[in-house]
C-alpha positions as CSV (number, residue, x, y, z in Angstrom):
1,X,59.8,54.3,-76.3
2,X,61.3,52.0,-73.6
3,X,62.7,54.1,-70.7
4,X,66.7,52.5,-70.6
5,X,67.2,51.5,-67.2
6,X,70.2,49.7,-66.4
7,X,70.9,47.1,-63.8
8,X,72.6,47.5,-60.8
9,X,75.6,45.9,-61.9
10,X,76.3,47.7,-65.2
11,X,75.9,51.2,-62.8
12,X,78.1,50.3,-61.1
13,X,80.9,49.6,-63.5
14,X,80.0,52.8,-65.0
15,X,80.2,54.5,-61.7
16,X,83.7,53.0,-61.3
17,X,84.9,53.8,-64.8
18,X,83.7,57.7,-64.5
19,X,84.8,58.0,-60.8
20,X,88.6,56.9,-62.5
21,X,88.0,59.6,-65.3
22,X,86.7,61.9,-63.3
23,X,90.0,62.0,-60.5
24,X,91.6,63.0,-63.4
25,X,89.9,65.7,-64.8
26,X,87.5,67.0,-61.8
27,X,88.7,70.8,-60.1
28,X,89.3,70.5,-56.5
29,X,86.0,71.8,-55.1
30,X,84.1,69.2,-57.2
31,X,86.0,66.8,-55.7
32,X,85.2,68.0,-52.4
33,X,81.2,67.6,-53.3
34,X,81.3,64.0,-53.3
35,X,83.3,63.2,-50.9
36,X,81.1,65.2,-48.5
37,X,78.4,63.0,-50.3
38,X,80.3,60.2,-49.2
39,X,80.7,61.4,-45.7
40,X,77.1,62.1,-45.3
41,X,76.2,58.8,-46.7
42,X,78.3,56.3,-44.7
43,X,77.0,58.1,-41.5
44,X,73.1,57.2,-42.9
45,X,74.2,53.3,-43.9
46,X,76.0,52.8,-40.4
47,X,72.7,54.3,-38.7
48,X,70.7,51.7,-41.2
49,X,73.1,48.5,-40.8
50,X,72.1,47.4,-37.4
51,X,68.1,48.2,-38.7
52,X,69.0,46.1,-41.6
53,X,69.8,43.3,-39.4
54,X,67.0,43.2,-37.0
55,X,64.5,44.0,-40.1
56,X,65.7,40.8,-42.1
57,X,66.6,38.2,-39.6
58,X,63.9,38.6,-36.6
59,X,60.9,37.9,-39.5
60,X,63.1,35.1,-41.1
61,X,63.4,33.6,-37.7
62,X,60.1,34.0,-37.0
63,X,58.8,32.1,-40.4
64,X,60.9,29.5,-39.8
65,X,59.9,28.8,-35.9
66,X,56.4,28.8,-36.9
67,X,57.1,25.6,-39.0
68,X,57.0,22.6,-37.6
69,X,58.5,19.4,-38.8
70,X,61.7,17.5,-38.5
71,X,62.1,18.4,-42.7
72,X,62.8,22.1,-41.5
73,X,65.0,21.3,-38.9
74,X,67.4,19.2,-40.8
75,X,67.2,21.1,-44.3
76,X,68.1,24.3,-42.2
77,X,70.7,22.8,-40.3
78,X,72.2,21.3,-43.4
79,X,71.7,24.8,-44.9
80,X,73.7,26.1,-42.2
81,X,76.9,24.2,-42.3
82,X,76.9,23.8,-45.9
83,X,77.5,27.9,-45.8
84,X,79.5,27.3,-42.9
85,X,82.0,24.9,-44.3
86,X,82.1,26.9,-47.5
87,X,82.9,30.3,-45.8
88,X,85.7,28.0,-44.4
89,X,86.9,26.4,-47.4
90,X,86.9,29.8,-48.8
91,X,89.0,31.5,-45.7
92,X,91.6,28.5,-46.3
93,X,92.1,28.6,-50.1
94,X,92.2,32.3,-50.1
95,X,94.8,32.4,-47.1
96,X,97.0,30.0,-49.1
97,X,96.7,31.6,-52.5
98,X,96.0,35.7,-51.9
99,X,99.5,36.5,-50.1
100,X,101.7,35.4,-53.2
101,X,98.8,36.4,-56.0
102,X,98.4,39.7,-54.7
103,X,101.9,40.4,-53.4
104,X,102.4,44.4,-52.8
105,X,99.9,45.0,-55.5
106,X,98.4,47.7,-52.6
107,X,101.1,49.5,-51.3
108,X,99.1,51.3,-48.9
109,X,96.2,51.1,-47.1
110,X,92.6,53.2,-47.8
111,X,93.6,54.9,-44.8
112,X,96.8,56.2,-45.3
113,X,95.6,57.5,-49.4
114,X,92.5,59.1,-47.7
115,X,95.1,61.4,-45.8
116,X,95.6,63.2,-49.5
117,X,92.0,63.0,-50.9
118,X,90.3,66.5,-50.1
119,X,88.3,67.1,-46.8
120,X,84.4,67.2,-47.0
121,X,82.7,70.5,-46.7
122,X,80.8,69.5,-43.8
123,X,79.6,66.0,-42.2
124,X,76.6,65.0,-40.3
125,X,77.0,62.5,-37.4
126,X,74.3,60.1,-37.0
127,X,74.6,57.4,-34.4
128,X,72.9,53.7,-34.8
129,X,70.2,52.9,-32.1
130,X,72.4,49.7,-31.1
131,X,75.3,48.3,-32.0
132,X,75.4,45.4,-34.5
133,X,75.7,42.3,-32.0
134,X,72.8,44.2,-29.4
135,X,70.8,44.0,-33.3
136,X,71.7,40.1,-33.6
137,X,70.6,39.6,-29.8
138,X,67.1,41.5,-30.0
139,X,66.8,39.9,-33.7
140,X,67.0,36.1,-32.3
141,X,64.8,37.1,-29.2
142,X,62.2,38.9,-31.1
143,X,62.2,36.0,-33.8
144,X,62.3,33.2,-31.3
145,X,60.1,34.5,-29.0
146,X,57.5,35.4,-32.1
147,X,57.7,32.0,-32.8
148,X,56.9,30.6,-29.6
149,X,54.0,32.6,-28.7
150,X,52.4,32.2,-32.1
151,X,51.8,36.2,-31.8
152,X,50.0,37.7,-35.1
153,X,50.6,41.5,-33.9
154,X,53.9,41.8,-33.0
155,X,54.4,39.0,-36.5
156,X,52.9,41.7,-38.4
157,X,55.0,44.9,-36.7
158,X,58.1,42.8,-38.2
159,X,57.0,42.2,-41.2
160,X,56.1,45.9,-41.8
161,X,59.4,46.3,-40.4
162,X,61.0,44.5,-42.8
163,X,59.2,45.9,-45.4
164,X,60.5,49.7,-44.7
165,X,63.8,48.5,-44.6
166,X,63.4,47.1,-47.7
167,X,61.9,49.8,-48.8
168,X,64.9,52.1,-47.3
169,X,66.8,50.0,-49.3
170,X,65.4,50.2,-52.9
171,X,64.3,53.9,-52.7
172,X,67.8,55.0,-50.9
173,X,70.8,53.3,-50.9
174,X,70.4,51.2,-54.0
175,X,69.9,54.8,-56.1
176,X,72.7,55.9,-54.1
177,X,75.1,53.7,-54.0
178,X,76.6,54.1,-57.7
179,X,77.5,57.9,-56.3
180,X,78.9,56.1,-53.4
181,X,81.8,54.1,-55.4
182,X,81.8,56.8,-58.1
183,X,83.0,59.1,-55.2
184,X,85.2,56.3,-53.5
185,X,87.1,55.6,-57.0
186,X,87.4,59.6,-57.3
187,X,88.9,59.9,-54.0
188,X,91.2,56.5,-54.9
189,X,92.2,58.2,-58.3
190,X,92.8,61.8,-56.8
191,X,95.3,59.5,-54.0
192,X,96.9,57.4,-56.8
193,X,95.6,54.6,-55.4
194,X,93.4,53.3,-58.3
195,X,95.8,51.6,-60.4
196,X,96.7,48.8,-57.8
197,X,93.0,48.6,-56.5
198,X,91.8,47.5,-60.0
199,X,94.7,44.9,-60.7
200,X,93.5,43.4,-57.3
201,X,90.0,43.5,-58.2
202,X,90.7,41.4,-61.4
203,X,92.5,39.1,-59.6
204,X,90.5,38.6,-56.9
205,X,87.1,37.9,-59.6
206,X,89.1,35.1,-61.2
207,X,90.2,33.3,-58.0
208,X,86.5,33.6,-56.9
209,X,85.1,32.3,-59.9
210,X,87.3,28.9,-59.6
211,X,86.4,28.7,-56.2
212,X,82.7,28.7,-56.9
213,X,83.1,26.2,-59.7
214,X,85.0,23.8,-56.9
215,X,82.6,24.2,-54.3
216,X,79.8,23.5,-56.6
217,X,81.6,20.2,-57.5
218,X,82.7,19.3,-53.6
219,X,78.6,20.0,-52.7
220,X,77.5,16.7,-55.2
221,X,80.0,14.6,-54.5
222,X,79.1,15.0,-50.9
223,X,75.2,14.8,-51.8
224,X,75.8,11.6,-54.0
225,X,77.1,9.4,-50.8
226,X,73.7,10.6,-49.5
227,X,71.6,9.8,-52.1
228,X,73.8,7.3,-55.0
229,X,72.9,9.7,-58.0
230,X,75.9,10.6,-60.4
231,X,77.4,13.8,-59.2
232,X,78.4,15.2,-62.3
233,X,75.2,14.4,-64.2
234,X,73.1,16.2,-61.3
235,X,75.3,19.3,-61.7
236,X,74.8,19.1,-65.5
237,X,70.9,19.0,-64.6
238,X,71.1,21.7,-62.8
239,X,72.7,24.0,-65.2
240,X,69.9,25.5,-66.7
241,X,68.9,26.7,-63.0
242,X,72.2,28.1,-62.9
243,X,72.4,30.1,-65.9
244,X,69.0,31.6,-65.3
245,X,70.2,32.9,-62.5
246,X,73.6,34.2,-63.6
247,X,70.8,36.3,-65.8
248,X,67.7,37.5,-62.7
249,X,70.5,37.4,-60.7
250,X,67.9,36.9,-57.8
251,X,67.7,33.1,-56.3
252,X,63.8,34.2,-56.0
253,X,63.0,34.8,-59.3
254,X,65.1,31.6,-60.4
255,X,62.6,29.3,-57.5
256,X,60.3,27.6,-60.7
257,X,63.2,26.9,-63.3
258,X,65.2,25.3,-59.8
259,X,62.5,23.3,-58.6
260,X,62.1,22.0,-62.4
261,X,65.5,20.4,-62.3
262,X,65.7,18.9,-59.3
263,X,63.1,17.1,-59.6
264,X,64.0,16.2,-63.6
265,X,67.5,15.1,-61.4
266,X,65.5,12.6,-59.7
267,X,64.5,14.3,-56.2
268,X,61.0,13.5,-54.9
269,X,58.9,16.6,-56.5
270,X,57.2,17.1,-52.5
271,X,60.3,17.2,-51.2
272,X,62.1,19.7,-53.6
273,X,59.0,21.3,-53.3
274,X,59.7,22.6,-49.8
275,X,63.6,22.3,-50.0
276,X,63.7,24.7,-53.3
277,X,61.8,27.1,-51.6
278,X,63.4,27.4,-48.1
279,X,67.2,27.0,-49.2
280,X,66.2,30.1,-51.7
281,X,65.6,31.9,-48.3
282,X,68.8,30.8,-46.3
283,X,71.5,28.7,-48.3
284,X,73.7,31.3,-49.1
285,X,76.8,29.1,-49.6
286,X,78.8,31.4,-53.2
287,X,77.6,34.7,-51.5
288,X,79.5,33.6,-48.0
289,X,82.1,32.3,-50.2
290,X,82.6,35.7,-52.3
291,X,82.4,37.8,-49.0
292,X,85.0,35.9,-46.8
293,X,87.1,36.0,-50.2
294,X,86.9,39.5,-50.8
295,X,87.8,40.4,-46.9
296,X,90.6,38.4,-46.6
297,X,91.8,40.0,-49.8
298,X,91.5,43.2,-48.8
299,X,92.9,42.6,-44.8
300,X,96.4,41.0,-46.9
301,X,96.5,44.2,-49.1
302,X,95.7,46.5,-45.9
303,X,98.4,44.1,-43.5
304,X,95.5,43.7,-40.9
305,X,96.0,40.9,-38.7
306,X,93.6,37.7,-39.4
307,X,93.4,34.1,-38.7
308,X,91.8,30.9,-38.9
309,X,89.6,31.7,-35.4
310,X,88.8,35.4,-36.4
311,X,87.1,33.7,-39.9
312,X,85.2,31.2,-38.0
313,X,83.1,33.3,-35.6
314,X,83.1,35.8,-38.5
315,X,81.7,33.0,-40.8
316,X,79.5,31.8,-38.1
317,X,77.4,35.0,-37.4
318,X,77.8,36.0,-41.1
319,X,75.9,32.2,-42.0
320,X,73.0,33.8,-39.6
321,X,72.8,37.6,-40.4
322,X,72.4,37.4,-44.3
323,X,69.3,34.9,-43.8
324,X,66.2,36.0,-46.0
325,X,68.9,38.7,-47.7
326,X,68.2,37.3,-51.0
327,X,65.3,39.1,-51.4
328,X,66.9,42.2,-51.8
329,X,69.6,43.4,-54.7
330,X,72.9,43.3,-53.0
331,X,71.3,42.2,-50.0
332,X,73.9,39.8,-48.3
333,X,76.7,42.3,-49.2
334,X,74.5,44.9,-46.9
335,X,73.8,43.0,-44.1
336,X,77.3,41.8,-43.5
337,X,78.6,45.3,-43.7
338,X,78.1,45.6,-39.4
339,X,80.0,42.1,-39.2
340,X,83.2,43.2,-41.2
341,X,83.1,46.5,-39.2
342,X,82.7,45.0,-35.9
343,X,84.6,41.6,-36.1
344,X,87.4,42.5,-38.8
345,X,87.9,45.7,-38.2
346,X,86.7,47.4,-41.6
347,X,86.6,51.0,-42.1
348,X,83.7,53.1,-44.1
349,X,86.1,52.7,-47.2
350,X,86.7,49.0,-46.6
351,X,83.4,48.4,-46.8
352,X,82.6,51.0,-50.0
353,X,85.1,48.3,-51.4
354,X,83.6,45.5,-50.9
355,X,80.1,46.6,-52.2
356,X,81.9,47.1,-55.6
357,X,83.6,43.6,-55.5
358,X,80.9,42.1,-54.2
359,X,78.3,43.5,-56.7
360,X,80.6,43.0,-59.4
361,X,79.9,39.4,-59.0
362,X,77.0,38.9,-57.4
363,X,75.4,36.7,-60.5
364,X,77.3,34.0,-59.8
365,X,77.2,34.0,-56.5
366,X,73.6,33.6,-57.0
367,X,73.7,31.1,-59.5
368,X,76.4,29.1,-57.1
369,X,73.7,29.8,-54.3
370,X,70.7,28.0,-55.6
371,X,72.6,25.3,-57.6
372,X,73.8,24.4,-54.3
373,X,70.7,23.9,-53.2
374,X,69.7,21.4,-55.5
375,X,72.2,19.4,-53.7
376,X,71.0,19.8,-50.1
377,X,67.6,18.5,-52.1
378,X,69.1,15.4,-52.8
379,X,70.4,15.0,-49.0
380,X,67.2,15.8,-47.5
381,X,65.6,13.2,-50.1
382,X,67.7,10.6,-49.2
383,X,67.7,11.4,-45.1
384,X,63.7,10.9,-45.4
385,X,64.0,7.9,-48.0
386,X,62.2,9.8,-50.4
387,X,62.6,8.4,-53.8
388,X,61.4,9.6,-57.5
389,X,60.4,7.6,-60.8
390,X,63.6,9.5,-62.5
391,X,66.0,8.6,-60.3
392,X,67.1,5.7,-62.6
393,X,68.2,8.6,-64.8
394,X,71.0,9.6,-63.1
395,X,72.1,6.6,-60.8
396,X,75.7,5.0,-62.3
């Protein structure tokens, strides 16, 4: 028979759902087994997070400095403040519509209903190697400087780099992390804090989810001044890309199905081609949108200070630090956990928070990722006066 094995995304709804249970039922000393769990297993990611960064953007730097061609340039800049300006749009609509959605939904904040959630047995401090902007640094020097030297040794030390990271990732803290929020929600439930946290969470999906359907939108109207095709018919095109996938939930595996609809939208095959493939890499326009989201969400429950210039460098470094994170589950969510730490302010909890939210919807944020990128296709097209027999198809 078929072993069962679950995504990563119905684990963790279980984990939430028995971590609820479970604060009601569980002895004290039980309790205090996953929370010392918990403690243990922040200190590892925190040790992991600047690693993470380093192991995912110096290699993704490195590919891209290695290819020459005005194409690259432009489709990466575009890629870039397309994420940008969506972070941004997000940060706005969120600031003008969280504050009366959410209300006093979250009386408290994580910290304060920690203070009655049982001590761990013991912890184990483990410090990082660097901070996470010294990881940024040496992760745009090492790419860069990869890249200009045309080096294959130190190319290949990143890549293996990358690949035990990834590796640190699939075998550890993806296993893990469904114990991780099954112990956060315990701790939350044990507090009486669990009630609120979920009315926020649903709240906070459906906002998100009319966000992503805007932005899509916004993206082809921009593109069709660019390139003349009907907005609204490309999108439609593009649909099947997007519900594959809302279903592999991986802007990898949905590359082939992608690059079949752009071109059937009427982009030049060569040049969708090498846009498909790249933007897979480094458009990450719903996940920025569903992170910035989420933060400011939880910053208006917690009554942390934030504005307008805080969100901008945040959404500017976040653009860079989640390149080539697509390649693993969860990935973006991961590497932007040293950003909200470091720039907003977010505690261990915070952060266990927004892996659940996050997670929760990460399918559409992929399927809102590489839709997108069927419009930067069409820009590129047009910039390079690139045309293709189907075009007719689609122009009013």
């Amino acid at each position: 028979m078929k072993r069962f094995n679950p995504g990563l995304l119905p684990r963790i709804i279980i984990a939430i759902a028995a971590g609820i249970g479970a604060g009601y039922i569980f002895p004290g000393w039980l309790t205090r087994c996953f929370i010392t769990f918990n403690a243990i297993f922040s200190q590892f990611l925190g040790f992991l997070i600047p690693l993470l960064i380093v192991g995912f953007v110096a290699p993704a730097i490195a590919d891209l400095g290695r290819k020459a061609g005005k194409m690259l340039v432009v489709t990466a800049l575009i890629a870039y403040v397309m994420t940008f300006c969506t972070g941004m749009l997000s940060y706005f609509t969120s600031s003008l519509t969280f504050p009366g959605l959410l209300g006093d939904a979250y009386a408290g904040s994580i910290e304060a209903a920690e203070a009655s959630v049982p001590v761990p047995f013991f912890t184990v401090e483990i410090q990082p190697m660097f901070t996470v902007m010294t990881a940024l640094v040496l992760a745009f020097v090492l790419g860069l400087g990869v890249a200009r030297l045309s080096g294959t040794v130190l190319k290949g030390v990143l890549e293996d780099f990358r690949g035990v990271i990834q590796w640190a990732i699939m075998r550890i803290i993806i296993p893990c992390l469904p114990i991780y929020i099954f112990g956060i929600f315990l701790g939350m439930t044990v507090s009486g804090q669990v009630g609120p946290v979920l009315i926020t969470f649903s709240k906070i999906i459906i906002v998100i989810f009319v966000m992503h359907v805007a932005i899509l939108v916004l993206q082809y109207l921009v593109a069709a001044i660019f390139s003349g095709l009907n907005p609204f018919k490309a999108l439609w095109t593009m649909m099947p890309a997007y519900f594959t996938a809302l279903g592999t939930q991986s802007s990898a595996a949905t590359i082939p199905v992608t690059l079949r609809q752009t071109v059937a939208m009427g982009v030049n095959k060569d040049v969708a081609g090498f846009v498909i493939p790249l933007c897979a890499t480094i458009h990450m326009s719903g996940s920025t949108l569903k992170i910035v989201a989420c933060a400011l969400a939880l910053m208006i429950t917690h009554h942390m200070p934030y504005d307008a210039g805080m969100f901008a460098g945040f959404v500017s470094m976040l653009a860079i630090t989640i390149i080539a994170a697509p390649g693993v589950p969860g990935g973006a969510i991961m590497a932007s956990l040293g950003l909200l730490s470091s720039m907003l302010g977010f505690s261990e909890a915070d952060n266990a928070l927004m892996i659940a939210l996050y997670i929760a919807m990460d399918s559409f944020g992929t399927a809102c990722n590489i839709t997108g990128d069927g419009a930067i296709a069409q820009i590129v097209g047009r910039i390079f006066r690139t045309e293709n027999h189907k075009t007719d198809a689609i122009v009013e």
